[in-house]
C-alpha positions in Angstrom: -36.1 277.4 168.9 -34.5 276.5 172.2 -34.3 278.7 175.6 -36.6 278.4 178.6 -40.1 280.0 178.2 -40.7 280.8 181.6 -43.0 277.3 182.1 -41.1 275.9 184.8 -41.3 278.9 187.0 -45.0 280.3 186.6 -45.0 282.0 190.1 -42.4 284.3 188.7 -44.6 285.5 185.9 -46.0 289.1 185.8 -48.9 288.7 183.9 -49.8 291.5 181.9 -52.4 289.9 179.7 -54.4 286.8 179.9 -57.2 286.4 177.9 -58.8 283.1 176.1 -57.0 283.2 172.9 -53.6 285.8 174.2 -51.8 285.4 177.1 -48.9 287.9 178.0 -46.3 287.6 180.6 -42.8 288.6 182.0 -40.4 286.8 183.6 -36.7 287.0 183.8 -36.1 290.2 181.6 -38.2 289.0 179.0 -41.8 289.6 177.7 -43.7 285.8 176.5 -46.8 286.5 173.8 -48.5 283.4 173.5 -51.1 283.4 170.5 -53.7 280.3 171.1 -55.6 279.7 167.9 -59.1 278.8 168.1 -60.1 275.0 166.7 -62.8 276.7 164.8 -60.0 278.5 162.9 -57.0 276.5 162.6 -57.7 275.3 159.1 -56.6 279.1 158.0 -52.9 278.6 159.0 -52.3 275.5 157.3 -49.5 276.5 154.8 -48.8 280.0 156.3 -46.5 281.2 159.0 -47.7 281.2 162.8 -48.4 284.6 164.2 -45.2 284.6 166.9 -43.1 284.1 163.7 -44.9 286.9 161.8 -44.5 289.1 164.5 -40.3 287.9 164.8 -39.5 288.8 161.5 -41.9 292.0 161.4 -39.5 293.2 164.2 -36.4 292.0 162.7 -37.6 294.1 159.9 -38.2 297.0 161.7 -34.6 296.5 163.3 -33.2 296.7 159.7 -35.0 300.0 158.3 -33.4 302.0 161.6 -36.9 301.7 163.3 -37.1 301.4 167.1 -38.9 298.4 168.4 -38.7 295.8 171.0 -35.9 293.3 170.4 -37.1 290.0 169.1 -35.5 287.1 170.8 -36.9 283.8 169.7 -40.5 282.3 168.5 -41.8 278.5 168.5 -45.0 277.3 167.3 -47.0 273.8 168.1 -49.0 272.8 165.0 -51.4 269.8 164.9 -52.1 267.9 161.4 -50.4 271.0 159.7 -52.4 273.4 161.4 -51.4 276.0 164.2 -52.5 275.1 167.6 -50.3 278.1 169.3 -47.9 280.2 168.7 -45.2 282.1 171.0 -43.2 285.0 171.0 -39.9 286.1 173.3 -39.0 289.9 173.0 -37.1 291.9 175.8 -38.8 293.7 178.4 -38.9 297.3 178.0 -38.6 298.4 181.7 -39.3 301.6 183.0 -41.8 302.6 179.9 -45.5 303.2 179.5 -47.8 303.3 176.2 -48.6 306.4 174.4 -51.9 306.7 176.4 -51.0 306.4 179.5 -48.5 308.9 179.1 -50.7 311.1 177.9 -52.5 311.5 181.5 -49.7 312.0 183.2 -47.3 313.8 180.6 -43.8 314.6 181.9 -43.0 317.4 179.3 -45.1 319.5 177.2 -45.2 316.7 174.1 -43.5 318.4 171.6 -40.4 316.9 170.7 -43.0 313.2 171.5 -45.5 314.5 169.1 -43.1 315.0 166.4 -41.1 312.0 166.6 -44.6 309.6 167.0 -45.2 311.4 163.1 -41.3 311.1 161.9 -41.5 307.2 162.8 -44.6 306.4 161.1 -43.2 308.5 158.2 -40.0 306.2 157.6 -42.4 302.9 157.9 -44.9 303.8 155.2 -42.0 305.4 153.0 -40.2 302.4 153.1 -43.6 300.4 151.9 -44.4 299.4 155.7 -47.9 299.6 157.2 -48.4 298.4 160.8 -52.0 297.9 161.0 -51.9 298.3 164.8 -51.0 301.6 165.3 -52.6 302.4 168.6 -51.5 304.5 171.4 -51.3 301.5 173.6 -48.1 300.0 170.9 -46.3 302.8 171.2 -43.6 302.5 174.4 -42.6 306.0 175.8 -39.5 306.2 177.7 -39.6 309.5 180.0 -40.0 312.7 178.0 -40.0 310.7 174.5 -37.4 313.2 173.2 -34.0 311.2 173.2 -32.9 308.0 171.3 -34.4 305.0 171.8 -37.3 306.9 173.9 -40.5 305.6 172.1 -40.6 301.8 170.6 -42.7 299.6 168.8 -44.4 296.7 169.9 -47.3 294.5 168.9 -46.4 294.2 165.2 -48.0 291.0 164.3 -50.4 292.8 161.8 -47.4 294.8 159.6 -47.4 294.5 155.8 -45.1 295.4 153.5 -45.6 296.3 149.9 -42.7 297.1 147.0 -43.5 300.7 146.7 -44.0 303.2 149.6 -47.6 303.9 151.2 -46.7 307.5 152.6 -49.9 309.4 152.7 -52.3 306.9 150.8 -54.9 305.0 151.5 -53.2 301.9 152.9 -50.9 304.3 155.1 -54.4 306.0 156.6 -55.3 302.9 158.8 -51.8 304.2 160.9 -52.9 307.9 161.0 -56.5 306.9 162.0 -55.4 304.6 164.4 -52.6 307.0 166.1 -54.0 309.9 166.3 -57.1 310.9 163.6 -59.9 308.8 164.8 -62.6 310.6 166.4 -62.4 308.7 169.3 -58.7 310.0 169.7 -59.8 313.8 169.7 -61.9 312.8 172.7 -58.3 312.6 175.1 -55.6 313.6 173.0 -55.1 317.4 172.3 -55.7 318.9 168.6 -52.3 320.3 169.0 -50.6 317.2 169.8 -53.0 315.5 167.1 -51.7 318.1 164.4 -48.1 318.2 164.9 -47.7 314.5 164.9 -49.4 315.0 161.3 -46.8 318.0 160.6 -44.5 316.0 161.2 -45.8 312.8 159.2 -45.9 315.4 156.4 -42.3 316.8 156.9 -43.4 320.3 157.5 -45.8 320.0 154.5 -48.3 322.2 155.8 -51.0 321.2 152.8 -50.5 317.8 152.5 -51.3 317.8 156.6 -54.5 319.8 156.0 -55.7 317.5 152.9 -55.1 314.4 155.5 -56.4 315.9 158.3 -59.8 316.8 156.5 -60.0 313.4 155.5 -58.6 311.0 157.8 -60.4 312.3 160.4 -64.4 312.1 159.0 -63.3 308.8 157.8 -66.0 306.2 159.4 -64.3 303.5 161.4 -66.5 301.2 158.9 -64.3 302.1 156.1 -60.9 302.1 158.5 -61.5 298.5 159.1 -62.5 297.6 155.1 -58.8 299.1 154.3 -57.1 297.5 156.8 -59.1 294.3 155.5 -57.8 295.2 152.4 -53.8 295.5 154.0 -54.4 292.3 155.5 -55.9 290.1 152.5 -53.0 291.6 150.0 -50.1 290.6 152.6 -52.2 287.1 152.6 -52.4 286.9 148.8 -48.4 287.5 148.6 -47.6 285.2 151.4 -49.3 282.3 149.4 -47.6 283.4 145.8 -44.4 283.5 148.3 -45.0 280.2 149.5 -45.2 278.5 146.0 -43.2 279.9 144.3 -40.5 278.6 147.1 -41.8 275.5 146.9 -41.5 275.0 142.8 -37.6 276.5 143.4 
């Protein structure tokens, strides 16, 4: 894919992550994912894309539906007999912003306008078929008060699926709300105010269809939340391979 990846320079590197399968890192303006597959599991990505190019075209994707998100630059992947030894992603580096949650503790504004844009977004990604499947406070990027354009971006988007027909307030769509803002471990640091208007919002002013979620989503176990986002994740599978040969019969 070309450019440098930062390897020739790794006393410049701000690590941000660095754990034994994900390492994280900036250097020179840019933000390095590397995704290190385990040996035990490298016979899964034979025949399907790494994760840095999932992740690459996700964004891309995002880019083209109008969605804010962190600009993808390039990917590479090193595969081994077919199969996926690692996997690298190059976005830009977001300066001057901090996830969802840690704005949350030190809020510079009263969350309104954020609240309501956090709901709006995930409201154009599961109209237009998209579910993220990582939709935790920590991917969403707040720039100051959240309110302007361009003031809260996606990241970590490895995980979006996208089907033909929109998911808006179904069951695939739920994983996003649960994750967000409607899992009971959420209403243990994050106001029911600010919890409720990002579902208002979700709901375009839909004061019913917010209250029908809202009893729902938010009782849901996290046992079932992780068997439908199973479910997002095996579909998106299932399509890839069908994808895959039917390119290779054209």
């Amino acid at each position: 894919m070309g450019g440098s990846s930062g390897e020739d320079a790794p006393a410049e590197r701000q690590w941000i992550k660095r754990e034994p399968w994900t390492e994280v890192w900036v250097d020179g303006g840019v933000c390095w994912k590397r995704y290190i597959v385990p040996p035990a599991l490298r016979w899964r990505t034979v025949g399907r894309k790494a994760r840095a190019k999932r992740e690459f075209e996700n964004l891309l994707r995002l880019k083209n539906a109008g969605i804010p998100a962190v600009e993808a630059l390039e990917w590479r992947e090193r595969r081994r007999f077919g199969q996926v030894v690692e996997s690298t992603l190059a976005t830009r580096w977001e300066e001057g912003t901090v996830n969802l949650r840690d704005w949350l503790k030190a809020p510079v504004s009263d969350g309104v306008q954020l609240s309501r844009k956090l709901g709006e977004m995930l409201g154009v990604m599961h109209r237009a078929g998209m579910v993220w499947n990582t939709a935790s406070p920590r991917n969403w990027l707040i720039r100051g008060d959240g309110s302007g354009d361009g003031a809260v971006i996606l990241c970590d988007v490895s995980l979006l699926t996208k089907t033909k027909k929109p998911v808006f307030a179904k069951k695939p769509g739920w994983v996003d709300l649960f994750s967000l803002s409607l899992s009971k471990d959420r209403a243990k640091w994050m106001s029911k105010g600010f919890r409720f208007r990002t579902l208002m919002a979700y709901c375009e002013g839909d004061e019913e269809l917010a209250k029908r979620l809202w009893r729902v989503v938010t009782v849901w176990p996290r046992s079932s939340y992780r068997r439908r986002k199973g479910w997002n994740l095996i579909f998106e599978n299932l399509r890839g391979v069908r994808g895959s040969r039917a390119a290779a019969r054209s």
